[in-house]
Residue frames relative to the residue before (quaternion, step in Angstrom):
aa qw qx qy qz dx dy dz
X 1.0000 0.0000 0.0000 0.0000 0.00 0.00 0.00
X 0.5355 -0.6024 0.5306 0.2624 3.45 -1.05 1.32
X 0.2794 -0.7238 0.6081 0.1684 3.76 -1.10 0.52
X 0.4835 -0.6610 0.4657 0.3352 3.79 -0.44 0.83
X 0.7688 0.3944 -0.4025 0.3024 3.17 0.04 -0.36
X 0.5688 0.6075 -0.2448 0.4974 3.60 1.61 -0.39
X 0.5170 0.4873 -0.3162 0.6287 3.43 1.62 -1.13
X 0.7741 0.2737 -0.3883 0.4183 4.11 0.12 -0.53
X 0.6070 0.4478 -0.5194 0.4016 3.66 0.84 0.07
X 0.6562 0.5076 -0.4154 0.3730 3.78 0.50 -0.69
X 0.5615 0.5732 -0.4219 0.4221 3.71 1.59 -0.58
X 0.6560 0.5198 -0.3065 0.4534 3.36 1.03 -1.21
X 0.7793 0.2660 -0.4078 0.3946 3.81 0.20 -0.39
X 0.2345 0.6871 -0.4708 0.5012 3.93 1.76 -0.04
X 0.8796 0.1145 -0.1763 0.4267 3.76 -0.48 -1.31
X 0.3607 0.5927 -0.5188 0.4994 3.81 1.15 0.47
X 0.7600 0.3317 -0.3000 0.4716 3.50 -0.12 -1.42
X 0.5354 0.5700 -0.4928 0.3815 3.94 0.68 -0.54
X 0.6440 0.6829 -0.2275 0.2591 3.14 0.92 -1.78
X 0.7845 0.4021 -0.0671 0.4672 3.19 1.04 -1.66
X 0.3979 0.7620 -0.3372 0.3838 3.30 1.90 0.25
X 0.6851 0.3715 -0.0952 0.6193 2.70 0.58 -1.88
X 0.4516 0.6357 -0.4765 0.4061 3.58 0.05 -0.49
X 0.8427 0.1981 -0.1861 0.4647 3.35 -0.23 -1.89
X 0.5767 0.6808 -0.2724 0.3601 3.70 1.15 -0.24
X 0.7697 0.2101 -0.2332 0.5559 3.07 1.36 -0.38
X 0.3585 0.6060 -0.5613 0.4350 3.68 1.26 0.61
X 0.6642 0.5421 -0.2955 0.4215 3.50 1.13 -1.52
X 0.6615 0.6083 -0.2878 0.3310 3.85 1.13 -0.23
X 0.6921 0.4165 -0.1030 0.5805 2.51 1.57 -1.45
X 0.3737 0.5756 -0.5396 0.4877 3.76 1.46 0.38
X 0.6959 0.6178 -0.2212 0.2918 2.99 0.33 -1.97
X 0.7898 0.4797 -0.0665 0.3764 3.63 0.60 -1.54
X 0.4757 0.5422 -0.2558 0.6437 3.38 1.92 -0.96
X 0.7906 0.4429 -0.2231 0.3592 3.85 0.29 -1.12
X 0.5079 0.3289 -0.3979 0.6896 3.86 1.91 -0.69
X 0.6999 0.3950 -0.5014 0.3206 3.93 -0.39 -0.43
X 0.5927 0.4102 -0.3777 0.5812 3.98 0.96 -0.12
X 0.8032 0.2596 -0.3779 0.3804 3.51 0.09 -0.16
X 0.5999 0.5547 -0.3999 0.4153 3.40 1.24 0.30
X 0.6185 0.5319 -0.1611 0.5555 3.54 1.50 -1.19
X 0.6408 0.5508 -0.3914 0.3645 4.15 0.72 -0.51
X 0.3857 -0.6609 0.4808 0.4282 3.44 -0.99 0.35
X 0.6060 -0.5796 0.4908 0.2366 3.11 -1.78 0.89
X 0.3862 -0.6977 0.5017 0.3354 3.49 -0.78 0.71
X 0.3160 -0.6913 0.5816 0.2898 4.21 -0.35 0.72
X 0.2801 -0.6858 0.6122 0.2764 3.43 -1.77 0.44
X 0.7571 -0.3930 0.2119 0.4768 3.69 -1.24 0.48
X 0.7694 0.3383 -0.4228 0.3388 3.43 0.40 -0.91
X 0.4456 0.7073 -0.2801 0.4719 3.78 1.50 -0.29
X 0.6328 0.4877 -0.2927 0.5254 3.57 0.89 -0.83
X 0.6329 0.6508 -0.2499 0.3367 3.10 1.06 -1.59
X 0.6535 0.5003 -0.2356 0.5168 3.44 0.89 -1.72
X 0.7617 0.3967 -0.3070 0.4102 3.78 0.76 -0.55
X 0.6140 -0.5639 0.3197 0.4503 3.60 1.23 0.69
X 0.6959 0.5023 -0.2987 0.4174 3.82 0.87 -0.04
X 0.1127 -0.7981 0.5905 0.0412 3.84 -1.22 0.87
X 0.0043 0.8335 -0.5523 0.0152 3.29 -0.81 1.35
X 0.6316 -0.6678 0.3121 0.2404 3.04 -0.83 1.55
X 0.4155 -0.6018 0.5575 0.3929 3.97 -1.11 0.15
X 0.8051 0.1659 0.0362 0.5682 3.54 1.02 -0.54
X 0.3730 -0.8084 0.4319 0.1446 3.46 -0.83 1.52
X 0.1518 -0.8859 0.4074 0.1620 3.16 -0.04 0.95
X 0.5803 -0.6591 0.4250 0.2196 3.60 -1.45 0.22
X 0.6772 -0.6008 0.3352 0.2610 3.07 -0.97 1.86
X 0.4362 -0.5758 0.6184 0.3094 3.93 -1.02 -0.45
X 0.2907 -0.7019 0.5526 0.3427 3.30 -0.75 0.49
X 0.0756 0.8050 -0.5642 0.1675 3.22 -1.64 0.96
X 0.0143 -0.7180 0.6957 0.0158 4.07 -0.95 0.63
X 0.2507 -0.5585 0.7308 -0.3019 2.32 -1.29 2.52
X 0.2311 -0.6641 0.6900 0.1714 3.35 -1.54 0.46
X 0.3929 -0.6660 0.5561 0.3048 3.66 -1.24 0.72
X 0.6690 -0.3086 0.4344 0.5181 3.84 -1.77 -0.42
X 0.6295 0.4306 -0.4229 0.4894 4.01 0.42 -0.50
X 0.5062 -0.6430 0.4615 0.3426 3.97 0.62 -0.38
X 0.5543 0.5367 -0.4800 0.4174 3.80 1.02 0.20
X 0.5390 -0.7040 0.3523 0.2995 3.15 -1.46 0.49
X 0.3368 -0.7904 0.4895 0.1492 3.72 -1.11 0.59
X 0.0019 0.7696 -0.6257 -0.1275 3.59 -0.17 0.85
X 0.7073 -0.2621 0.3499 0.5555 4.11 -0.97 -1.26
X 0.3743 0.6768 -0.4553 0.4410 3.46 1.55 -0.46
X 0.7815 0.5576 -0.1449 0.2393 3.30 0.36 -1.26
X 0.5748 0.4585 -0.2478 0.6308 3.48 1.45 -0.95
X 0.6077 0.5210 -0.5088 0.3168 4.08 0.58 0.30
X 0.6846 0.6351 -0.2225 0.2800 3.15 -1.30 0.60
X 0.6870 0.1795 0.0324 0.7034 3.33 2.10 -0.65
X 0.4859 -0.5184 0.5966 0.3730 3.24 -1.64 -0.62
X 0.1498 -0.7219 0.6711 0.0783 3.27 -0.39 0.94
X 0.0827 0.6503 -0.7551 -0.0078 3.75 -1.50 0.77
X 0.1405 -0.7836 0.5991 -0.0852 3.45 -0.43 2.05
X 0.1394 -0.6201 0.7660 0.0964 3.64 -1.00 1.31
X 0.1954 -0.6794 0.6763 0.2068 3.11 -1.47 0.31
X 0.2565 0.7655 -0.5516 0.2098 3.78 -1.04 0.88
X 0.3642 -0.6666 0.6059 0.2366 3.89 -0.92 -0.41
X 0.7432 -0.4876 0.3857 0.2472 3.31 -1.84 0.77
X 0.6826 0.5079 -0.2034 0.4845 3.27 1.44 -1.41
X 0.3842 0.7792 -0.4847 0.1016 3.85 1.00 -0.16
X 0.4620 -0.6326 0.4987 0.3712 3.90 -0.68 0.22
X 0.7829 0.2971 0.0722 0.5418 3.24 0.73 -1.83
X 0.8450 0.3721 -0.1444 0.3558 2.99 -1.54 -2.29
X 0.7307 0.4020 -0.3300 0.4423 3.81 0.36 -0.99
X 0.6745 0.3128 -0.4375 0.5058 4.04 -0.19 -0.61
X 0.6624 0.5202 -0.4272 0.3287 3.57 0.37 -1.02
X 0.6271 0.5469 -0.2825 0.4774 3.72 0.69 -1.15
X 0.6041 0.6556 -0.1706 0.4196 3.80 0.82 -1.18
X 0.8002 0.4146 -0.0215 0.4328 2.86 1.14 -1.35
X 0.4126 0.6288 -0.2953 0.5892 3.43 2.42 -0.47
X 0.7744 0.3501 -0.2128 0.4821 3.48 0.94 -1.50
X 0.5015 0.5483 -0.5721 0.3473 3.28 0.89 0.31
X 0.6607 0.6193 -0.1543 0.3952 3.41 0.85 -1.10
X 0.5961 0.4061 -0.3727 0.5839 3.05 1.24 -0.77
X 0.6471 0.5402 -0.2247 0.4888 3.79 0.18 -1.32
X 0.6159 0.5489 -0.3303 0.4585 4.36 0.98 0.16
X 0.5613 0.6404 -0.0947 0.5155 2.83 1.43 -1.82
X 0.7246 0.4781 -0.2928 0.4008 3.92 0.35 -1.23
X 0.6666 -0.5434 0.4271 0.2790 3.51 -1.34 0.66
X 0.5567 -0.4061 0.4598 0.5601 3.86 -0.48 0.01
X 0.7905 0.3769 -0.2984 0.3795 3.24 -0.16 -1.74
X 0.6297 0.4443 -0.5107 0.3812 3.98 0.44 -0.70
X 0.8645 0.3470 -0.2688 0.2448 3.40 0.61 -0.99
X 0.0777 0.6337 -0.6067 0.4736 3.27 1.77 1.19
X 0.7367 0.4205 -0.2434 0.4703 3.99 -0.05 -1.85
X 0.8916 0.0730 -0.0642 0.4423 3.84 -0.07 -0.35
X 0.3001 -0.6809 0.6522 -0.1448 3.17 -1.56 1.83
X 0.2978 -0.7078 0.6373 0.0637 3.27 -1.17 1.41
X 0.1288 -0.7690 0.6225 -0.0674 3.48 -0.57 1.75
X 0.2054 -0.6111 0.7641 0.0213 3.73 -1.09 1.30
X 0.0568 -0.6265 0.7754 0.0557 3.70 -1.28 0.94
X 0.3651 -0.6267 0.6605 0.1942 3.40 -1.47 0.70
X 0.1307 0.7794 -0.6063 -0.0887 2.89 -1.44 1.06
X 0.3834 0.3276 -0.5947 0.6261 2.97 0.84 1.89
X 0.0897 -0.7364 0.6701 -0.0257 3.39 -0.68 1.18
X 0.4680 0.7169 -0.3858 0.3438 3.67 1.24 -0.10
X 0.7232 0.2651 0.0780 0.6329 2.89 0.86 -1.68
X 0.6277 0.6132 -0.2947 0.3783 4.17 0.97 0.29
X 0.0879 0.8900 -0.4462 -0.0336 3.63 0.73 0.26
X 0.4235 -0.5797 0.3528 0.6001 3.82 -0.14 -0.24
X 0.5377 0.5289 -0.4464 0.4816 3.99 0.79 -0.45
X 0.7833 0.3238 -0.2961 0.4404 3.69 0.26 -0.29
X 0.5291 0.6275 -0.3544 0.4480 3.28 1.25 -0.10
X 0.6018 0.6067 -0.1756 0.4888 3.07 0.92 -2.08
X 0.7952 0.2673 -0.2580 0.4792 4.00 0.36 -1.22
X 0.5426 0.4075 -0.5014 0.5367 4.00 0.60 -0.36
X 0.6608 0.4872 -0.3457 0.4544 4.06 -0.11 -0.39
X 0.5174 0.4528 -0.5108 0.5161 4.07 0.86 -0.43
X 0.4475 0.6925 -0.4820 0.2964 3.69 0.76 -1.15
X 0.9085 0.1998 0.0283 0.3658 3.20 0.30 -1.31
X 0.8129 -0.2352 0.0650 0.5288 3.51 0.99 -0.40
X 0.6806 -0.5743 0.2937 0.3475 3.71 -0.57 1.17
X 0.7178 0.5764 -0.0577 0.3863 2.94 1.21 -2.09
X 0.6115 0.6199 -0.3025 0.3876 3.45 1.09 -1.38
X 0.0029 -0.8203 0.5691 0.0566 3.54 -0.74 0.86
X 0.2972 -0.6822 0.6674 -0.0288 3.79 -1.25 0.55
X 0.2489 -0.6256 0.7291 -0.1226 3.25 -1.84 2.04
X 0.1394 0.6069 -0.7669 0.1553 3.20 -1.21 0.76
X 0.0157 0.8212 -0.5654 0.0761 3.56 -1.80 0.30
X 0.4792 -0.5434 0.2543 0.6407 3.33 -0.25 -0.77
X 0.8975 -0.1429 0.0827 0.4090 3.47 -2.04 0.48
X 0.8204 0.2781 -0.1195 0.4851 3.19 -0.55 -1.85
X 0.5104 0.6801 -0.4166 0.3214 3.53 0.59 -0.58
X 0.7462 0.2895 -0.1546 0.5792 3.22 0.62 -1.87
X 0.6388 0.4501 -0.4929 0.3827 3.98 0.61 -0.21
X 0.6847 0.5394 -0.3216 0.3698 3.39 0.97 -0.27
X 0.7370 0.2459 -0.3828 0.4998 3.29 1.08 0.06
X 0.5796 0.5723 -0.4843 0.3194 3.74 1.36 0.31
X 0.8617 0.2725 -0.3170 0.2877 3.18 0.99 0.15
X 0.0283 0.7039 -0.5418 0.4584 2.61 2.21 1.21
X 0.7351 0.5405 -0.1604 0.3764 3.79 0.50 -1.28
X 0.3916 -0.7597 0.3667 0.3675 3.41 1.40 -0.72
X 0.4019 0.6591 -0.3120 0.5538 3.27 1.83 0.11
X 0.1272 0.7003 -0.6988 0.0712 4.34 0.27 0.77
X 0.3494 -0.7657 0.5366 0.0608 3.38 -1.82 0.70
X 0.1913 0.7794 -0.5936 -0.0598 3.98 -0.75 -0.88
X 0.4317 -0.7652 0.4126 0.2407 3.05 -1.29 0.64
X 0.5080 -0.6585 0.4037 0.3812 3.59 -0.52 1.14
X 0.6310 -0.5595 0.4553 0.2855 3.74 -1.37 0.91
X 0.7581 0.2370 -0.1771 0.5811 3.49 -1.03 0.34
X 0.6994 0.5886 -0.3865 0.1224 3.08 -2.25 -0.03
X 0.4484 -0.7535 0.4077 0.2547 2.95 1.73 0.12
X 0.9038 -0.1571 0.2473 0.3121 3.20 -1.17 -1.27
X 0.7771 0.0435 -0.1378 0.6126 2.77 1.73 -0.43
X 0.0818 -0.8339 0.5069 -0.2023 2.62 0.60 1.96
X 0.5959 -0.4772 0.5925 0.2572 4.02 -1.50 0.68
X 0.0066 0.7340 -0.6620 -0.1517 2.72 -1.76 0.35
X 0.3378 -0.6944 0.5559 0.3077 4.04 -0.41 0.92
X 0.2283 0.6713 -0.7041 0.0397 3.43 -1.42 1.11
X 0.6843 -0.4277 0.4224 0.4128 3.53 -1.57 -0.42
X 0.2167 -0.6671 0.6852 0.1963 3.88 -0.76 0.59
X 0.5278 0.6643 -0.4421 0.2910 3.71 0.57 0.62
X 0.1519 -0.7894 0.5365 0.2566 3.83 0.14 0.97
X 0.4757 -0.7081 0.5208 0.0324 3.11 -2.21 0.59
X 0.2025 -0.8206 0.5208 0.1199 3.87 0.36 1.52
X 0.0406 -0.6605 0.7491 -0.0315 3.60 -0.86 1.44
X 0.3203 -0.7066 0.6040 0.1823 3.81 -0.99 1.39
X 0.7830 -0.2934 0.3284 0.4393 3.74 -1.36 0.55
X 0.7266 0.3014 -0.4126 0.4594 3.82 -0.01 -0.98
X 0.6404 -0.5180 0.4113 0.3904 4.12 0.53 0.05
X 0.4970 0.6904 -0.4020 0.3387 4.05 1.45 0.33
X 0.2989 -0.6597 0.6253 0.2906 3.55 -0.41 0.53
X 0.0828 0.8043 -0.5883 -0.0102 3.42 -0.72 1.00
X 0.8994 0.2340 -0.0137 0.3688 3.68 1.26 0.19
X 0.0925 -0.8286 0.5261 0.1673 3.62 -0.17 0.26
X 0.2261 -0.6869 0.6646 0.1879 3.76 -1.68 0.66
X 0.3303 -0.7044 0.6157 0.1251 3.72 -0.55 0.98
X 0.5070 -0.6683 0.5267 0.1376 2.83 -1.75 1.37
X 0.6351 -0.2481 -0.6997 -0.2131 1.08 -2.03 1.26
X 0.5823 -0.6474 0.4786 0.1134 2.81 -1.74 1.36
X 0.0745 0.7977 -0.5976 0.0320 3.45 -0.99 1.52
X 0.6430 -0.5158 0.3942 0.4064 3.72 -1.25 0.26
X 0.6328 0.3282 -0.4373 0.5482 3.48 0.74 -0.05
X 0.5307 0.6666 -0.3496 0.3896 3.67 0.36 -0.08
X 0.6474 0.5223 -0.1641 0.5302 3.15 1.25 -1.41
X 0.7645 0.4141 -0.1462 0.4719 3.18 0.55 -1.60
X 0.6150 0.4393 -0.4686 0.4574 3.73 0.59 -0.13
X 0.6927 0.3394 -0.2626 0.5796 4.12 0.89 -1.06
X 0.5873 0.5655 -0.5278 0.2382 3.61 -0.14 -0.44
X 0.5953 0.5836 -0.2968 0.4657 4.00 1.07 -0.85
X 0.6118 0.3985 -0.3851 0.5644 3.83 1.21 -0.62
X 0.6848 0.3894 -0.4835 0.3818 3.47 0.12 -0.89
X 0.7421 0.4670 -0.2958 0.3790 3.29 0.24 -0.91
X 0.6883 0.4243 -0.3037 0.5040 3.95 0.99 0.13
X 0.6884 0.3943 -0.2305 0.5635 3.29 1.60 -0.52
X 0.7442 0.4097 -0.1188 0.5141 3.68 1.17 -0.64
């Protein structure tokens, strides 16, 4: 004959071991289910010829800035020191643009609205001037409230800013004629510089917010 008190200990370690069944059975679910809902919900890393179709070109190798000393829209100076630390996405253009420049400005505004606080802690919308003639950092600084607090903007002298726009792949020239308020021909293509300060990419114009948002997850997993 079984002795109650032995019959209630074997019950008690019975609905323990049950306990710690389920238990480890549903951690293993909720491993399982946490691990298909991340690999279903993450962005997909694109491949080159994919990037390509989406208007964007990432280098096999990040390459190294040019040295150079530029002043930002706040007046301080900007060397390569300066592009560490974030995502830089650098249009190049001028205050005086007709077109391609507000319009583009205005894509990255949207894009740069859309982002989380914390992303847009990680990534900084960079106008370069490429009319330093007629670009100061005070005129920069106020054509750039236009569009976003955050958005910041380099200009300097000539060779300076030609030396790091086509450090960038982004060469200029002023258009003929016009006097004073003369054009300037440039690229409407923006330049992706990764946190360590490497230019590792370009998005071809034109530049939209889906565009961004489909390539920005490779660069940033591959770069």
């Amino acid at each position: 004959m079984t002795h109650p008190e032995s019959f209630n200990t074997v019950s008690a370690q019975r609905k323990r071991g049950i306990h710690i069944t389920v238990t480890i059975v549903l951690l293993a679910a909720i491993t399982f289910v946490g691990g298909f809902f991340w690999a279903f919900t993450r962005e997909r890393v694109l491949s080159a010829e994919e990037l390509q179709a989406n208007g964007a070109l990432l280098f096999e190798k990040a390459r190294q800035m040019p040295e150079f000393s530029l002043l930002n829209d706040k007046s301080e100076s900007v060397s390569r020191a300066w592009f560490k630390g974030q995502w830089d996405i650098v249009f190049f253009g001028y205050t005086f643009c007709p077109d391609i420049c507000p319009t583009t400005l205005a894509t990255l505004k949207q894009y740069y609205d859309q982002l989380t606080p914390e992303q847009q802690a990680q990534t900084r919308i960079v106008l370069a001037s490429v009319d330093p003639a007629r670009d100061n950092s005070k005129q920069l600084h106020q054509y750039l409230q236009f569009f976003h607090p955050d958005f910041r903007g380099v200009t300097g002298e000539f060779l300076e800013v030609y030396r790091f726009a086509t450090g960038l792949g982004a060469p200029f020239k002023k258009a003929p004629g016009g006097g004073d308020n003369y054009l300037v021909d440039h690229s409407g293509n923006v330049a992706l510089i990764n946190p360590e300060g490497h230019f590792v990419g370009i998005l071809k114009s034109p530049v939209s917010v889906e565009q961004i948002n489909r390539v920005m997850p490779t660069f940033e997993a591959l770069r």
